[in-house]
LOKEVO-469845 format. One record per residue (C-alpha): residue in one letter; residue number from 0; y, z, x negated. Coordinates in nm, 3 decimals, decimal comma, padded with zeros to 5 digits, m for minus. Layout:
! residues N
+--------+-----+---------+---------+---------+
| residu | num |       y |       z |       x |
+--------+-----+---------+---------+---------+
|      A | NUM |       Y |       Z |       X |
...
+--------+-----+---------+---------+---------+
***
This chain:
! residues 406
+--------+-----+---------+---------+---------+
| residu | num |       y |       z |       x |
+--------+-----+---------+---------+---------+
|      X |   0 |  04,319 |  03,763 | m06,498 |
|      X |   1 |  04,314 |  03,367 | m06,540 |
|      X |   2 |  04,316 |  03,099 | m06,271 |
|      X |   3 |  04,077 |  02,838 | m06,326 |
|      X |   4 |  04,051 |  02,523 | m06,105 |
|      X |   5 |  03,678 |  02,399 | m06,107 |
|      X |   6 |  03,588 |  02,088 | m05,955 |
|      X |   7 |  03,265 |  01,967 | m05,895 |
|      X |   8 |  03,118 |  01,620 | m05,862 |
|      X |   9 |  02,879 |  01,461 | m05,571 |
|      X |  10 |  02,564 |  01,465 | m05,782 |
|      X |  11 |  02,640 |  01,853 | m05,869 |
|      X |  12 |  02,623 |  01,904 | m05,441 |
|      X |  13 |  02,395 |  01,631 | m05,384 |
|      X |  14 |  02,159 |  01,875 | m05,197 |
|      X |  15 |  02,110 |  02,251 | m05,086 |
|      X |  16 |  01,981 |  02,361 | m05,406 |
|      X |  17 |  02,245 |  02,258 | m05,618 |
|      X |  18 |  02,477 |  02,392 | m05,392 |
|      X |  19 |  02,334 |  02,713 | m05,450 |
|      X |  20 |  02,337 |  02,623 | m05,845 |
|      X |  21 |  02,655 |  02,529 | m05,845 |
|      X |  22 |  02,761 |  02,906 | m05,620 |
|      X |  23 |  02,622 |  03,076 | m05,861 |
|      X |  24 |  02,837 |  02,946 | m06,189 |
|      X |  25 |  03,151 |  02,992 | m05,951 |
|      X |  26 |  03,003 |  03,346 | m05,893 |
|      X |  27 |  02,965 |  03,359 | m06,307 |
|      X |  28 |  03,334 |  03,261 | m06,327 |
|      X |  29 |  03,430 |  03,521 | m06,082 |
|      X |  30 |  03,260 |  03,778 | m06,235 |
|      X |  31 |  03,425 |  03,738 | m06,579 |
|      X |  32 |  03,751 |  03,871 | m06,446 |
|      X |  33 |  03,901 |  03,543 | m06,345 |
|      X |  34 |  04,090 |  03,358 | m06,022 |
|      X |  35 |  03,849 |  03,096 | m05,901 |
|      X |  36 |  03,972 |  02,782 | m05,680 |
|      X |  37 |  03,714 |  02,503 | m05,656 |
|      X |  38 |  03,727 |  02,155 | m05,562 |
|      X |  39 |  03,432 |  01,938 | m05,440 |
|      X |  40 |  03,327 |  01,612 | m05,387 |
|      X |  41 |  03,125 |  01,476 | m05,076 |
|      X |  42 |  02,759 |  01,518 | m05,147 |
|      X |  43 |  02,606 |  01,242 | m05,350 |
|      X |  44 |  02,622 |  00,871 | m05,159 |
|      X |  45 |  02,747 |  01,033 | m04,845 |
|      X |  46 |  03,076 |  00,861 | m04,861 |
|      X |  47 |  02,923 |  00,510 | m04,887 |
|      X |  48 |  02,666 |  00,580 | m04,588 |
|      X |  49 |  02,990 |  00,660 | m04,365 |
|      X |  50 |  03,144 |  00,356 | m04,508 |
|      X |  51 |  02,812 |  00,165 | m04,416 |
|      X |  52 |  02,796 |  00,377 | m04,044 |
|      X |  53 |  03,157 |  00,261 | m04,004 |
|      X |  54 |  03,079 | m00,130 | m04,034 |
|      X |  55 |  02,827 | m00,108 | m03,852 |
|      X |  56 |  03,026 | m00,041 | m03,518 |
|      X |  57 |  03,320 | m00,229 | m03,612 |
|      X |  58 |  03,363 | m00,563 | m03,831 |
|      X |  59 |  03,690 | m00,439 | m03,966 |
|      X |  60 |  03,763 | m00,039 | m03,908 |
|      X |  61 |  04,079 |  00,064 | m03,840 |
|      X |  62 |  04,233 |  00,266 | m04,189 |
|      X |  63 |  04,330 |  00,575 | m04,009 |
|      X |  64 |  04,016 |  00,613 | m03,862 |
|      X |  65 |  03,808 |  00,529 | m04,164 |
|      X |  66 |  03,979 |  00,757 | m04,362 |
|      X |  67 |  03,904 |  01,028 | m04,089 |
|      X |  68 |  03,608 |  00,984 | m04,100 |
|      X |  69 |  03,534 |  00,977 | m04,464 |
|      X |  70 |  03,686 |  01,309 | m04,517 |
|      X |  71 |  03,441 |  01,453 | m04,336 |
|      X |  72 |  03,186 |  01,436 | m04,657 |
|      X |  73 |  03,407 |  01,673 | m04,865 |
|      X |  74 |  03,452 |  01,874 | m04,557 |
|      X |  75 |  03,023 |  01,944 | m04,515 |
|      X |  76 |  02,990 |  02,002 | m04,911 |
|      X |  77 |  03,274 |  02,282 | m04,917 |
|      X |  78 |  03,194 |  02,423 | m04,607 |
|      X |  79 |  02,779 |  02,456 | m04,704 |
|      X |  80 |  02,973 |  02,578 | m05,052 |
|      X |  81 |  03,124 |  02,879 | m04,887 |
|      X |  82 |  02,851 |  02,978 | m04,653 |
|      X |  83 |  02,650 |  02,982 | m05,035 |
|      X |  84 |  02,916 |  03,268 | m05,185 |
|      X |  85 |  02,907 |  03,425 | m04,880 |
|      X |  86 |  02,515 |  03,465 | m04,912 |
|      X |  87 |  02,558 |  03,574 | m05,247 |
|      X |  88 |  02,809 |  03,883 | m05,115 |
|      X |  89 |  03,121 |  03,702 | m05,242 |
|      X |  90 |  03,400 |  03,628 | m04,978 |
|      X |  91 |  03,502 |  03,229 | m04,960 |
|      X |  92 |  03,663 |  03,086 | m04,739 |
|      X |  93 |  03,675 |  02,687 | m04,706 |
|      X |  94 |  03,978 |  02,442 | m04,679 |
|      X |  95 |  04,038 |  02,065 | m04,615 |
|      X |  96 |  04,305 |  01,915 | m04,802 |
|      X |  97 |  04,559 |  01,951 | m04,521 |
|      X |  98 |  04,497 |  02,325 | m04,529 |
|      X |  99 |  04,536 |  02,339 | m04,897 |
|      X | 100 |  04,857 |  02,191 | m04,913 |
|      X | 101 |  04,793 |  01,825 | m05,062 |
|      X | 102 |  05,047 |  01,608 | m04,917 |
|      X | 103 |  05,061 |  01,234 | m04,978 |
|      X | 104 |  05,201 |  00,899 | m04,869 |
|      X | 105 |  05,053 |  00,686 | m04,521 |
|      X | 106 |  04,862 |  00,409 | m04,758 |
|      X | 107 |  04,513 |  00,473 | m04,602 |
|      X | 108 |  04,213 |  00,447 | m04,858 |
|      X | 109 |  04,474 |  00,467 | m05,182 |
|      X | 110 |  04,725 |  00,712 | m05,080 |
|      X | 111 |  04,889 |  00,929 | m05,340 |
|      X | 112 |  05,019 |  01,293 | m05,362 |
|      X | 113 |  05,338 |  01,366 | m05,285 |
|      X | 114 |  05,365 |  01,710 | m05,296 |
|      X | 115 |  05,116 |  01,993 | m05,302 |
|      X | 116 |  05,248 |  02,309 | m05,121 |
|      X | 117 |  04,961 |  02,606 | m05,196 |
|      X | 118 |  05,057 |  02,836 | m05,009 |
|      X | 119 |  04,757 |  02,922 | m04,776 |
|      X | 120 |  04,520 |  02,876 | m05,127 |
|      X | 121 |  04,743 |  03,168 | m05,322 |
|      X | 122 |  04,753 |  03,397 | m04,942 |
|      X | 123 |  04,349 |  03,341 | m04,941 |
|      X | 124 |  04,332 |  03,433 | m05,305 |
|      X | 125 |  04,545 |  03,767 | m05,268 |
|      X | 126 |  04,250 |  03,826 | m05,013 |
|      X | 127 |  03,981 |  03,822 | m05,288 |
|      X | 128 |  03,847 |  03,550 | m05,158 |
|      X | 129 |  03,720 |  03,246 | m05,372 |
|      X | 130 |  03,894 |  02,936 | m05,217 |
|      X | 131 |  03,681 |  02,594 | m05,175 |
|      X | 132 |  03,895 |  02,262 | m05,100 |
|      X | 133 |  03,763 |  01,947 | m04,996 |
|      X | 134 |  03,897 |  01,677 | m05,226 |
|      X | 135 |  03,978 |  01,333 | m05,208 |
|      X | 136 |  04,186 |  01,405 | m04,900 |
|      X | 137 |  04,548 |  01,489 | m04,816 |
|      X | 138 |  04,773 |  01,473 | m04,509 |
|      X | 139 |  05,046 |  01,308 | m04,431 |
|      X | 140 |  05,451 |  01,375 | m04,282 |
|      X | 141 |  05,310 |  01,262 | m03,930 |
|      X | 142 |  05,013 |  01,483 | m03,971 |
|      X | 143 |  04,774 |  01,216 | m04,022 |
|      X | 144 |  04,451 |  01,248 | m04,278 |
|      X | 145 |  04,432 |  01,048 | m04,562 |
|      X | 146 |  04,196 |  00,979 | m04,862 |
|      X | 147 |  04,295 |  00,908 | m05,216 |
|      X | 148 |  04,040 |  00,673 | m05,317 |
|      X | 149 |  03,746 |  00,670 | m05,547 |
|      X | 150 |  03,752 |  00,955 | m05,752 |
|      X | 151 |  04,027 |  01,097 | m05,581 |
|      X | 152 |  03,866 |  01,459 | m05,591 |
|      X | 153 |  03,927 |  01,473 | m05,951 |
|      X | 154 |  04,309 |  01,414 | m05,888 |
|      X | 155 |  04,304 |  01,658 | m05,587 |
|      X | 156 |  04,153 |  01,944 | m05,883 |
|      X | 157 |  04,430 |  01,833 | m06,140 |
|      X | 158 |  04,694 |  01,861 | m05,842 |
|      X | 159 |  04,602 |  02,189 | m05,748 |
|      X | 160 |  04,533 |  02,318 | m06,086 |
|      X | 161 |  04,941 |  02,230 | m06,153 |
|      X | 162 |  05,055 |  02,335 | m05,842 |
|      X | 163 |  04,911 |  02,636 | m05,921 |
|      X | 164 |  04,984 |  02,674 | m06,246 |
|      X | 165 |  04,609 |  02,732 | m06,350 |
|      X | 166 |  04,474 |  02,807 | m06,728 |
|      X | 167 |  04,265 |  02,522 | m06,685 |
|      X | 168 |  04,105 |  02,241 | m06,478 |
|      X | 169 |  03,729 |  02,237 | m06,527 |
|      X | 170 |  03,572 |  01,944 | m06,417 |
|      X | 171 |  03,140 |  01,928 | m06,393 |
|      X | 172 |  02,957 |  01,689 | m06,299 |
|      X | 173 |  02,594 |  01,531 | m06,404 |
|      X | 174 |  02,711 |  01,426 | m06,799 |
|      X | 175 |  02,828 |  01,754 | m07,084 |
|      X | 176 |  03,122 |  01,604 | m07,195 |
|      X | 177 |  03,325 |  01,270 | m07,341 |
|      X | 178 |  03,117 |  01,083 | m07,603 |
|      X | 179 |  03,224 |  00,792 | m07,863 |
|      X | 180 |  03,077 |  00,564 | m07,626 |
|      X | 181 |  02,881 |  00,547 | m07,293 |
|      X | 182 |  02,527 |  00,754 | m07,386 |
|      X | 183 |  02,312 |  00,562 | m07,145 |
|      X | 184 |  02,416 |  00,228 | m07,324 |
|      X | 185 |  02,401 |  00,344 | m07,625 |
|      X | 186 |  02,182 |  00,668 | m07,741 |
|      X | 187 |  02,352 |  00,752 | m08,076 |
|      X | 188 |  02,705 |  00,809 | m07,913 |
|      X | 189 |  02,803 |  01,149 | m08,015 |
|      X | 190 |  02,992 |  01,418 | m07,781 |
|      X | 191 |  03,351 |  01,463 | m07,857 |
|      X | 192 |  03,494 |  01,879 | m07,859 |
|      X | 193 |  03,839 |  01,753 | m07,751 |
|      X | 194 |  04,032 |  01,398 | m07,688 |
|      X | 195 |  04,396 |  01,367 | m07,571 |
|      X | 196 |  04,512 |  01,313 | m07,272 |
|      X | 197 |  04,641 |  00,940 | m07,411 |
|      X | 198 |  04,323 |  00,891 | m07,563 |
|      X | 199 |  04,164 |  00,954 | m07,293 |
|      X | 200 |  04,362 |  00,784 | m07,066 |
|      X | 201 |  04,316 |  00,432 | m07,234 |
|      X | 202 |  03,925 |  00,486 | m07,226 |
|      X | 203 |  03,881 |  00,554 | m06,892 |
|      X | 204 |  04,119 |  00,259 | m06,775 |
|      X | 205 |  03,910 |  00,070 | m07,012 |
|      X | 206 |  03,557 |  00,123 | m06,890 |
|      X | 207 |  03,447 |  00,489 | m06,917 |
|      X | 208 |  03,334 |  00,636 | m06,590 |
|      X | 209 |  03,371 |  01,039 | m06,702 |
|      X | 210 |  03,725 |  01,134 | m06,495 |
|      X | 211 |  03,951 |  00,945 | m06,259 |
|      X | 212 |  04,273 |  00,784 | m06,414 |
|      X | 213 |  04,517 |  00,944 | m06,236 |
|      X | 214 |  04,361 |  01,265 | m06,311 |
|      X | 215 |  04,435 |  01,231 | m06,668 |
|      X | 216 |  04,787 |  01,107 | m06,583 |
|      X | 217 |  04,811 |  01,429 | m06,373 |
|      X | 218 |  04,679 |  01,670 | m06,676 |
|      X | 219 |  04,923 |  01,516 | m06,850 |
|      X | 220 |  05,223 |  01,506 | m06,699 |
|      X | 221 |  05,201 |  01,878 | m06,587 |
|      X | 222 |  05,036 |  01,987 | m06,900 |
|      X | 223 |  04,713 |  02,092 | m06,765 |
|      X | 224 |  04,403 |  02,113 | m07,035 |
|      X | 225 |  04,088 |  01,958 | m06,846 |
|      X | 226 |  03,765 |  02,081 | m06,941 |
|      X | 227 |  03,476 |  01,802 | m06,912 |
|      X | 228 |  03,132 |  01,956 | m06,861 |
|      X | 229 |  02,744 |  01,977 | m06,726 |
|      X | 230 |  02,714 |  02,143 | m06,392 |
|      X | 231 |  02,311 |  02,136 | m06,488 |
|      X | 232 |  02,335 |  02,308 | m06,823 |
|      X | 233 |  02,549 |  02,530 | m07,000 |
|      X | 234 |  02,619 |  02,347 | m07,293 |
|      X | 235 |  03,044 |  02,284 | m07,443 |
|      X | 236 |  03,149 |  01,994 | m07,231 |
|      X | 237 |  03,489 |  01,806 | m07,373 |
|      X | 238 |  03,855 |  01,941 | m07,361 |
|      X | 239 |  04,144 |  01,667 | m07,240 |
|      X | 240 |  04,472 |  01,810 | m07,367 |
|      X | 241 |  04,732 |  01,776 | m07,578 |
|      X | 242 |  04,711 |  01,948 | m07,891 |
|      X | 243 |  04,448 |  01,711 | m08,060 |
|      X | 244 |  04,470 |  01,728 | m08,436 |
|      X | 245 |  04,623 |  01,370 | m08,603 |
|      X | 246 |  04,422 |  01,450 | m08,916 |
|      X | 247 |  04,095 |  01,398 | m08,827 |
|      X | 248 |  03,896 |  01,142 | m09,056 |
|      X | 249 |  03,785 |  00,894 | m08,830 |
|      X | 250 |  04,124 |  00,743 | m08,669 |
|      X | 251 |  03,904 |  00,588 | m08,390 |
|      X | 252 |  03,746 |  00,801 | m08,135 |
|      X | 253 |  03,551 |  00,574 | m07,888 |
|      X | 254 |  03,411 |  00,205 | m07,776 |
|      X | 255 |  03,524 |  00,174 | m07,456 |
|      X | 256 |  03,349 | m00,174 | m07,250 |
|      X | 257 |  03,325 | m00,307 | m06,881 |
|      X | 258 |  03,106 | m00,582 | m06,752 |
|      X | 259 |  03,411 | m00,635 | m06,461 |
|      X | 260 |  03,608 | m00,902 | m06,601 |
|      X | 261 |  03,666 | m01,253 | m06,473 |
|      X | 262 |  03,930 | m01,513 | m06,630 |
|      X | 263 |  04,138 | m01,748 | m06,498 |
|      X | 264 |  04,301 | m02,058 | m06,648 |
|      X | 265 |  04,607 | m02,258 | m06,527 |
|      X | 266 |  04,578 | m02,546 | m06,769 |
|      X | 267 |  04,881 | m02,777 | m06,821 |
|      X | 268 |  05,129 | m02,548 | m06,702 |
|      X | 269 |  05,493 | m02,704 | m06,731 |
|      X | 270 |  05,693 | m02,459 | m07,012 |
|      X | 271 |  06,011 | m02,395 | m06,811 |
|      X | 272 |  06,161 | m02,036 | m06,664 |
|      X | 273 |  06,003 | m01,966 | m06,334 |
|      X | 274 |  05,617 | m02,077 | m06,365 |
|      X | 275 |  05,494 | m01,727 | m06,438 |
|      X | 276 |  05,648 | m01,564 | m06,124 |
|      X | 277 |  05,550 | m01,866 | m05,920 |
|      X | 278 |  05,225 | m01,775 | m06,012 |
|      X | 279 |  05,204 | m01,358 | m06,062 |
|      X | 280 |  05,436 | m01,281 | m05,758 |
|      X | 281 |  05,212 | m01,440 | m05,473 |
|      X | 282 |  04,885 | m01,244 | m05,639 |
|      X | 283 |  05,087 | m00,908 | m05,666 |
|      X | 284 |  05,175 | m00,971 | m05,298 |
|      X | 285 |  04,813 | m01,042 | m05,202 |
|      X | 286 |  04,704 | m00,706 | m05,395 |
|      X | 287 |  04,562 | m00,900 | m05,637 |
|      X | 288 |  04,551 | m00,653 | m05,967 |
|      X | 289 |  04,586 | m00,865 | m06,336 |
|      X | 290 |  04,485 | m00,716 | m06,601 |
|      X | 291 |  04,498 | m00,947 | m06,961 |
|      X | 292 |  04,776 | m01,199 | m06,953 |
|      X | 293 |  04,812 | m01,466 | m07,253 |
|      X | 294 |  05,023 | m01,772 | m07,300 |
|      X | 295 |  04,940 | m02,027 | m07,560 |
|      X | 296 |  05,210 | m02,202 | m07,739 |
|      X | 297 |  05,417 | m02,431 | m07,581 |
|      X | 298 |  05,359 | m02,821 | m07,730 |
|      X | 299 |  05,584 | m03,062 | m07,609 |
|      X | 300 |  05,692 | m02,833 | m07,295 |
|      X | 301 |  05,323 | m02,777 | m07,183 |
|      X | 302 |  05,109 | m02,448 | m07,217 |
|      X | 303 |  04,806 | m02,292 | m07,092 |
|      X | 304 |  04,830 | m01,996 | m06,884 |
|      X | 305 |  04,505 | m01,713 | m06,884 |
|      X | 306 |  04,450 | m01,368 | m06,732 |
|      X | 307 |  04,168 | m01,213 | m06,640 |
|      X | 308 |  04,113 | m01,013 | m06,319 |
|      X | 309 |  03,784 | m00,798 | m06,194 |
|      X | 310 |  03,550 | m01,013 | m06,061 |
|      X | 311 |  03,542 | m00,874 | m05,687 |
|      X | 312 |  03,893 | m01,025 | m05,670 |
|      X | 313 |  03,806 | m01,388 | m05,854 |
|      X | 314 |  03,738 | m01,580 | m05,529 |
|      X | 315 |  04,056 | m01,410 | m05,346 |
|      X | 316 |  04,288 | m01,502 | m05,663 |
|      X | 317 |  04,132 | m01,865 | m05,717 |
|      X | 318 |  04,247 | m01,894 | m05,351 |
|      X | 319 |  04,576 | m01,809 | m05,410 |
|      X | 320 |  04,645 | m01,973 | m05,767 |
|      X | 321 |  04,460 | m02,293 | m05,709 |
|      X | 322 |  04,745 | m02,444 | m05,458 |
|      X | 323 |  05,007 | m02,293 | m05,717 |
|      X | 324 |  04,907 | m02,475 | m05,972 |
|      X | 325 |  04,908 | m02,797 | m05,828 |
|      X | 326 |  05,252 | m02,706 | m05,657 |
|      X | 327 |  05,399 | m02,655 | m06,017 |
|      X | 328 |  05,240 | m02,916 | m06,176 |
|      X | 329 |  04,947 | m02,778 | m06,381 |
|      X | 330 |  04,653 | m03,013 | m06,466 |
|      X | 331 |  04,353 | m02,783 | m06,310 |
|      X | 332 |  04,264 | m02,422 | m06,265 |
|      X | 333 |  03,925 | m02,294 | m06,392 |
|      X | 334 |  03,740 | m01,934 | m06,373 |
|      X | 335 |  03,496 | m01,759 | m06,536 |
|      X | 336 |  03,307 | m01,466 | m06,424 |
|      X | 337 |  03,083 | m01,397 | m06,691 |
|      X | 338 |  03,308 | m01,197 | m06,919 |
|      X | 339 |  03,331 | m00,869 | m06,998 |
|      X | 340 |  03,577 | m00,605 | m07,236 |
|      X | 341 |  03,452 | m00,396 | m07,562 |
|      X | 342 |  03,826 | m00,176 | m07,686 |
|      X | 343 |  03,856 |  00,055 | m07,997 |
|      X | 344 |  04,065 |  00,344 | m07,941 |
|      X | 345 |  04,219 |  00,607 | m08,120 |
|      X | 346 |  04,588 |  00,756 | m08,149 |
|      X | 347 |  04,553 |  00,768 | m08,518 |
|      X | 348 |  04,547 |  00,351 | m08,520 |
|      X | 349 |  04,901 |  00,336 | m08,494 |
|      X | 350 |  04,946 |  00,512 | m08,816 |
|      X | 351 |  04,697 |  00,319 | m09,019 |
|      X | 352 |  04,651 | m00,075 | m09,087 |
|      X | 353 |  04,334 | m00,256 | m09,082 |
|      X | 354 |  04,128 | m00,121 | m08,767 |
|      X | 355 |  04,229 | m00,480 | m08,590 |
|      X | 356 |  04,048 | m00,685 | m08,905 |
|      X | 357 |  03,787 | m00,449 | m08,909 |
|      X | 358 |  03,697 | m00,509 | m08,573 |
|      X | 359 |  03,730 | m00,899 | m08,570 |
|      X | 360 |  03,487 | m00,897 | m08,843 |
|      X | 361 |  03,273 | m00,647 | m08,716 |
|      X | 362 |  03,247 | m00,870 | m08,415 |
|      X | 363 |  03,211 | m01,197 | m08,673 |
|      X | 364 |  02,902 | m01,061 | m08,821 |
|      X | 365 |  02,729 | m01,038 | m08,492 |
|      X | 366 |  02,830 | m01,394 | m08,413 |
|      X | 367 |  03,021 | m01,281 | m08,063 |
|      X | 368 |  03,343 | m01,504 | m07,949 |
|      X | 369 |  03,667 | m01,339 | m07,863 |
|      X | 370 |  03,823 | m01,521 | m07,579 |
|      X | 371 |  04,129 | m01,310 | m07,574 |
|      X | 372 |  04,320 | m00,982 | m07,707 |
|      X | 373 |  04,474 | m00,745 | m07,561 |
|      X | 374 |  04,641 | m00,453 | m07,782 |
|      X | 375 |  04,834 | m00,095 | m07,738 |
|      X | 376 |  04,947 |  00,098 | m07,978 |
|      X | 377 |  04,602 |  00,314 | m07,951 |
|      X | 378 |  04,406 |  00,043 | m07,836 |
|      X | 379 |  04,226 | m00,269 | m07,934 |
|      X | 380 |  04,044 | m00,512 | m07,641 |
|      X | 381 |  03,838 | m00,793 | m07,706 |
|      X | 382 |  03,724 | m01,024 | m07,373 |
|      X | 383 |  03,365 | m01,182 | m07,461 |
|      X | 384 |  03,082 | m01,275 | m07,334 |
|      X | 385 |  02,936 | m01,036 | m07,075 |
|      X | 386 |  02,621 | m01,095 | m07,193 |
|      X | 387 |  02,717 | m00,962 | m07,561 |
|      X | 388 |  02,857 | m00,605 | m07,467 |
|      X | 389 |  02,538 | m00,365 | m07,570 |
|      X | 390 |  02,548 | m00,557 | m07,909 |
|      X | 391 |  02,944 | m00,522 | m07,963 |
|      X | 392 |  02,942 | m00,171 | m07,876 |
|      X | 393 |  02,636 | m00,097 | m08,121 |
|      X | 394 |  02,805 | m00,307 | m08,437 |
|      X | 395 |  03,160 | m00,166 | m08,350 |
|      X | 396 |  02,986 |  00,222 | m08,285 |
|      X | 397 |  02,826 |  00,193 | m08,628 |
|      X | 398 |  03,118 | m00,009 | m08,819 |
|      X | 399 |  03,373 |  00,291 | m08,728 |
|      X | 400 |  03,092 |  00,540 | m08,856 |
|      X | 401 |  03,154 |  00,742 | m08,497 |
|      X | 402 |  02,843 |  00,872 | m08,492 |
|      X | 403 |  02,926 |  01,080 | m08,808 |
|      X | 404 |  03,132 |  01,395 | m08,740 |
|      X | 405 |  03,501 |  01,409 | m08,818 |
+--------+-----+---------+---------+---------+
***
């Protein structure tokens, strides 16, 4: 008898008939001879009407209590969950994440596990019953709730599924797998039958939406295989793991982009030891995240200093790098907002030369600038203009031939 970990997504809950739905593919699962522990997500956009409830009595809510009451969401959705097994004839019983073990640090809003102890999950299994956890929530050494951030259910499913040493994590949710690039921006993207977990990783940290970050970091670490897949349809969703053959044709496996890039520029920055910590340690302190960092050459002492940020955090960083600058002696600090990132990637890259030419010429032929590049060893970014993405995506898609099988 397998256990398998299924999680399952706000717009898979988002109402009481797909919580029935969704009952009856755990019951399906069940019914196949396997363990079943499932994960859910608040019902669709009931986390951001809390959030909105929440500022609506209070200018600036106090963490603990925000994430209090945010946890409620996952709370209703696995609670309306098991009343739907039991309806069906199949014990469930219902846990928060406190109940299920999923310990984590005091940072309110972006706490992390710590530990997961499942030991009232595996007692409620031995009872038959099918267990439902509330995600994105955990509790701390002092007892107090926490949430893990956006997307934090998937990490809560991944958690679980290693704590428990599961077969599998299956994660569903409104899209049937991992395609070559986003579907809705581009129609022609293909579905992908598997993708490592590095592969992966580097496309959702560079603009694909399909499975939190730290999820894949998770699957990884603890070897868990991470099934990617349709709550609405039955159809072979995408498996994250490990075991991804190095010999497939095509060494790149998706265009990655996001529209959420801003740059900044400290121009006439003094070449000496120091400036870049002057300048990097004040915006780490302000929680101030940097993503693409490039120095130009130094002539005659005196470089140019760019990185890029999301643009949410453009008018907080200006704040703090503006007085910098003229503190160390820079000539001016200018921004720009209307950027955006298009990245190849692929683990077979690294083994093969010429993907880099053949995507600055790709990008040539379409007449679109690259401001700045930023590499991995399975990874190629380009920063251009935000208004240019749909049209790098479609000439890169087509001049890596992705929509052709491998």
């Amino acid at each position: 008898m397998a256990l398998i970990v299924q999680k399952y997504g706000g717009s898979s809950v988002a109402d009481a008939e797909k919580i029935k739905n969704v009952a009856r593919r755990i019951v399906r699962t069940k019914e196949a001879g396997n363990q079943v522990v499932v994960v859910v997500s608040a019902m669709a956009d009931t986390t951001d009407e809390l959030v909105k409830l929440a500022y609506q009595v209070a200018e600036h809510p106090h963490t603990r209590e925000l994430d209090v009451l945010l946890s409620t969401g996952e709370v209703v959705s696995s609670t309306l969950l098991a009343m739907a097994l039991h309806s069906m004839g199949h014990p469930a019983i219902s846990l928060s994440g406190a109940q299920a073990g999923i310990r984590t640090d005091a940072a309110f809003s972006k706490a992390r596990i710590t530990d997961i102890d499942p030991k009232r999950v595996a007692k409620e299994m031995e009872k038959g019953n099918i267990v439902i956890v509330a995600g994105f929530q955990g509790i701390t050494e002092d007892m107090d709730i926490t949430t893990l951030g956006r997307g934090g259910s998937d990490t809560t499913a991944v958690a679980l599924a290693a704590g428990l040493k599961a077969k599998a994590c299956e994660r569903y949710t409104d899209v049937d797998g991992i395609y070559t690039s986003d579907p809705r921006l581009l129609p022609e993207a293909r579905k992908l039958t598997e993708i490592s977990y590095e592969e992966m990783l580097e496309m959702v940290t560079y603009g694909f939406k399909a499975i939190h970050p730290r999820a894949v970091e998770l699957g990884e670490l603890f070897s868990v295989p991470i099934l990617v897949a349709s709550s609405f349809n039955d159809n072979p969703g995408t498996l994250i793991h490990k075991e991804v053959s190095m010999e497939v044709r095509n060494k790149v496996r998706g265009i990655a982009h996001d529209p959420d890039v801003a740059k900044i520029t400290v121009v006439g920055v003094p070449d000496q030891p120091g400036i870049a910590a002057a300048i990097f340690v004040p915006l780490a302190e302000a929680g101030i995240s940097i993503d693409t960092i490039v120095q130009n050459a130094s002539i005659e002492n005196i470089t140019d200093l760019t990185f890029t940020v999301a643009k949410s955090q453009l008018k907080g960083a200006m704040a703090v790098v503006e007085p910098i600058s003229g503190s160390i002696g820079a000539r001016e600090c200018v921004s720009d907002s209307k950027l955006g990132k298009v990245s190849i990637i692929g683990t077979g890259m690294q083994y093969a030369p010429g993907y880099a030419a053949r995507m600055f010429d790709t990008l040539k032929k379409e007449n679109i600038n690259i401001q700045l590049i930023a590499t991995s060893e399975i990874r190629i970014t380009c920063i251009i203009d935000e208004a240019r993405i749909k049209d790098a995506v479609r000439a890169l898609h087509r001049a890596f031939e992705l929509e052709t099988e491998d």
